[in-house]
C-alpha positions, 0 to 999 in steps of 0.5 A: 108158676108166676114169678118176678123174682125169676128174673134173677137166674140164681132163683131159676135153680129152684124151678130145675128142682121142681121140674124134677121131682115133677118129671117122675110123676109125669108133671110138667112145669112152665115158669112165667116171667117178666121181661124185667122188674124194677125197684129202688136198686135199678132194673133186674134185666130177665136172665135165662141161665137155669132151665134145664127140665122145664120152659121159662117164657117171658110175658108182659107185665103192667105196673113194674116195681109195685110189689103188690100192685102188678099184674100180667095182661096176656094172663 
């Protein structure tokens, strides 16, 4: 899974659910995230605080704070 709103450590709780229900079916789970994403309210740092259950890595993203228009490179 591709995620910028995983930066934020409360939304990680929704990766441990999928793992999870996954674990039982013999599914694994990698979320991946940026090292940080950036809008009018400032800058979200990445947060590693849920990740029991799955692998939560931080990749390069290109044109931080467009919402539409941002891709990860190393994809």
């Amino acid at each position: 899974m591709v995620s910028k709103a995983l930066v934020v450590g409360a939304y990680q709780r929704k990766a441990e659910v999928l793992a999870r229900l996954g674990a039982g079916r013999g599914l694994e789970l990698t979320v991946l995230i940026p090292p940080a994403w950036r809008d009018r309210r400032g800058t979200q740092m990445a947060e590693l605080r849920h990740t029991d259950g799955y692998t939560l890595r931080v990749i390069p993203l290109r044109f931080n704070g467009n919402f539409h228009l941002h891709y990860y490179p190393t994809l």
